[in-house]
N, C-alpha and C positions, 0 to 999 in steps of 0.2 A: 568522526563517523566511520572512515575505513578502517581506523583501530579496531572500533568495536565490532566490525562486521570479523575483521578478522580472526579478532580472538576467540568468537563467538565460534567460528569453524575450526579451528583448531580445536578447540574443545567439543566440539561436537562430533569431530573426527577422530578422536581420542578414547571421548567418552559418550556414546551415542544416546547409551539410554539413562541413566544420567542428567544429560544435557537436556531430551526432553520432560526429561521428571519434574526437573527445576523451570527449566527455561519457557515452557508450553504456557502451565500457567499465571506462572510470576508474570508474561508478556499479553495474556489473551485479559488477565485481569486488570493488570497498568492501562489499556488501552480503552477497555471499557472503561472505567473509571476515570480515565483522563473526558471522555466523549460526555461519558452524563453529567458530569459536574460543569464542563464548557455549555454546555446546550440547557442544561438548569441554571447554570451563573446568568449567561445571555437574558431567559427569557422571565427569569424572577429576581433580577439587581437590573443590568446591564439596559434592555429595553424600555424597562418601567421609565429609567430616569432618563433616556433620549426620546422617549415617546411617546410614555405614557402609555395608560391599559385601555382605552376607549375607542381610538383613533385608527383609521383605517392601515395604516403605516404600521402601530403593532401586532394588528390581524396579519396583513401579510408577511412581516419578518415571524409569526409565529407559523404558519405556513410552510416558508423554508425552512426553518427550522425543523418541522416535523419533516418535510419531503428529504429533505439531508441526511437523516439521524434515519430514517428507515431504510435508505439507499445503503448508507455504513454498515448497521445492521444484518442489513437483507445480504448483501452481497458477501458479509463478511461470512455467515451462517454458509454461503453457495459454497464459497473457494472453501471450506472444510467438508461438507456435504459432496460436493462434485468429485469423483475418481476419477484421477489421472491416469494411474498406473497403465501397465502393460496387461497385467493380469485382466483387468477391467475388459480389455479388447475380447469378441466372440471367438470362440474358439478356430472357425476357419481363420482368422485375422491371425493368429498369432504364427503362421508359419509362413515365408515369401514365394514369392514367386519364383520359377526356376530364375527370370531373367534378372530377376533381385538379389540374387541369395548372396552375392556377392555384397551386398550393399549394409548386410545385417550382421549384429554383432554378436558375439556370445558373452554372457554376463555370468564368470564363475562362481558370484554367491547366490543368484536366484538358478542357475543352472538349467535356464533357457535360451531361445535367439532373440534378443530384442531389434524393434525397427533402427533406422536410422535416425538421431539425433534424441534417442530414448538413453537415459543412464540411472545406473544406483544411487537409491539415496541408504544412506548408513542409519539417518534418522527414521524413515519410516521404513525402514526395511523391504524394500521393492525397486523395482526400477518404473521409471517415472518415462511418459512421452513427452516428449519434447521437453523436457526437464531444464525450468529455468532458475529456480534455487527452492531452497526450503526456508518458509517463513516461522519465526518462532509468534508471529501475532494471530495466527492462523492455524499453528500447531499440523500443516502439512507439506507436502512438495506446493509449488505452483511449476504445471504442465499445461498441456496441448488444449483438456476439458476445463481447464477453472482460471485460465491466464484471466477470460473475460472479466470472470468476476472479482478478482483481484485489482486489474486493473481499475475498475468502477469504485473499489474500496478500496485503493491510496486517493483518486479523483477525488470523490466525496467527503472524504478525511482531512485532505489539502485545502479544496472550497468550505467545507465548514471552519477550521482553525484561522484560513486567512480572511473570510468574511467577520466572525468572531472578534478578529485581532484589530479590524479597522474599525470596530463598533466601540473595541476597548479604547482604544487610543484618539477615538473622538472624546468618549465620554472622559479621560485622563486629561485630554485639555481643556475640556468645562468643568472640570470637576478642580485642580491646579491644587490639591491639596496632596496628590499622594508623591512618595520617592519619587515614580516614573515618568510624571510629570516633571521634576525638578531635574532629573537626569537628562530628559528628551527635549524639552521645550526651553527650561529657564537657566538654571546656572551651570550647566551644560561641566564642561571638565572644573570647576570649582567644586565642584560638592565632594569630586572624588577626593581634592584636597580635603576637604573637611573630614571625607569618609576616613581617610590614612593616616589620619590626625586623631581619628576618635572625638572631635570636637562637634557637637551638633547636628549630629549624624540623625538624628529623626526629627530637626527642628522644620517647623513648617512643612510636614511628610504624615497627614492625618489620616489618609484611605489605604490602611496597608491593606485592608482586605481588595481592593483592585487592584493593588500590587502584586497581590499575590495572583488572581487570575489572569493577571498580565502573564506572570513569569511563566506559569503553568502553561498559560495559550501559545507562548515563544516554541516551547521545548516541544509542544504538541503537532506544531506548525510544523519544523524542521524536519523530523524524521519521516514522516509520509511526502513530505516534497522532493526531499533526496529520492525516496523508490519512486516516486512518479514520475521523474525524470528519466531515471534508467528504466524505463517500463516503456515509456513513449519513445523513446531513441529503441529500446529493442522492439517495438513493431512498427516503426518504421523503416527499422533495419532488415525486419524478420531474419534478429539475433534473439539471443540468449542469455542471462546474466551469468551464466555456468559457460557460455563459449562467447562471449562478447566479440568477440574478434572472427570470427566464423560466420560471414556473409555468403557463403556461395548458394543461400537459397531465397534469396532476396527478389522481387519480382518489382509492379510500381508500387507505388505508396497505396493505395487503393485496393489492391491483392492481399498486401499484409497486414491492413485493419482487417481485413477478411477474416483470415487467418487468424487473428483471434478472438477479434467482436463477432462475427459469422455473416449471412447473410442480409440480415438484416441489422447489422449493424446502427445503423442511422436512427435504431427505436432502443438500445439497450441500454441507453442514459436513462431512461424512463423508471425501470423495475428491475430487478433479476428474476422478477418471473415470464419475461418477454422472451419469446422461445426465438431463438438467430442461430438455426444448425450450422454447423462448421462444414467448413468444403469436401472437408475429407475424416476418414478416422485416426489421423494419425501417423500413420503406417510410411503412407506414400507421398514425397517430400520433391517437386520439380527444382533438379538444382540448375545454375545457370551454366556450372562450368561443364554441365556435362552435357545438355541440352536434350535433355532426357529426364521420364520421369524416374527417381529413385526413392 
């Protein structure tokens, strides 16, 4: 995973426009398409044969189901729709205060003063507030105004793939016909023999098609868990995945859900249309080591 993150910025640093030519929608399309095929496998294969279509059990997994897939959606629509940038800011906001000015940087390709903890992205040609990387599943920065919604859409991408997974993996041991089953439950490191042998290699292995949404729900699962890890470590940190290491505006744990879920944080799980203004616009960042606002 850090391979690919890496190379992905190298070449996006290299090759900006380019990178999003290719990489925007080759990633906004993989993503969608991985979500409707999981959330249609689920609810016309997957549920029918643990549940059945009558029962009140598959009325509410078809429920979540729908309340997941709109969360994904909604949110994911916000963090490209929400501007971050600097630009964005009113125009009294974009100059400091006498007793700031010290605190604000010059950014020689946009040829303004950005706030403190604002940088350039190469990919969307701006400088970003609080700029914590550029997503290619999202096709923008994630900053100060859409961290919310980002974070809600790795959350609900995670919950959907790992609820998905444990739904597969029941019905792959009631079901005891497919590879994944023989891999997971019965003849465990023997079959790899048979695999490397070429010998029998699909015997007793009848349900590749839930093999196959196995495999896909695995890979789908992985990659939004890893960003929602470093998503909840950077606001609990209130860090940055572009300064990870860079705590000096860290407050309690309580202040920096603030900070990016907003004030009414406690309801944003709900919708991304649940209005939670953020503390501040950006601008002005209370660090600890200077005990002072900056």
């Amino acid at each position: 995973m850090c391979f690919v993150i890496n190379a992905c910025k190298y070449y996006a640093h290299r090759y900006p426009k380019k990178f999003s030519d290719i990489a925007h929608p080759s990633a906004i399309a993989l993503a969608t398409a991985c979500t409707i095929f999981l959330a249609g496998a689920e609810m016309l294969y997957v549920a029918p044969q643990l549940f059945g279509t009558e029962g009140p059990i598959y009325k509410i997994f078809l429920g979540l189901t729908i309340f997941i897939s709109y969360n994904i959606f909604g949110n994911l629509l916000a963090v490209y729709r929400v501007d971050s940038s600097v630009a964005k800011l009113a125009l009294d906001k974009r100059t400091p205060k006498p007793d700031e000015a010290h605190l604000w940087h010059h950014c020689d390709l946009c040829n303004v003063l950005v706030p403190p903890r604002s940088w350039h992205c190469k990919v969307c040609h701006r400088c970003i507030l609080k700029r914590d990387h550029h997503c290619i599943f999202t096709a923008t920065c994630i900053g100060f105004n859409n961290q919310r919604y980002f974070f809600w859409y790795t959350f609900y991408t995670t919950l959907g793939t790992a609820s998905a997974l444990i739904a597969n993996y029941i019905l792959v041991y009631l079901d005891r016909t497919s590879l994944t089953y023989q891999l997971t439950f019965a003849r465990g490191l023997a079959i790899w023999a048979e695999i490397s042998s070429c010998k029998n290699l699909w015997s007793g292995c009848g349900n590749l098609w839930l093999d196959a949404i196995i495999t896909i729900n695995i890979l789908a699962f992985l990659a939004p868990l890893f960003m929602l890890i470093l998503q909840c470590q950077a606001i609990i940190d209130n860090t940055t995945y572009y300064l990870p290491s860079h705590s000096s505006y860290t407050a309690s744990v309580l202040e920096n859900i603030k900070e990016v879920l907003g004030q009414r944080w406690y309801f944003t799980f709900l919708s991304p249309r649940i209005l939670s203004p953020l503390p501040h616009d950006g601008t002005h960042w209370e660090s600890k080591q200077r005990s002072k606002i900056v």
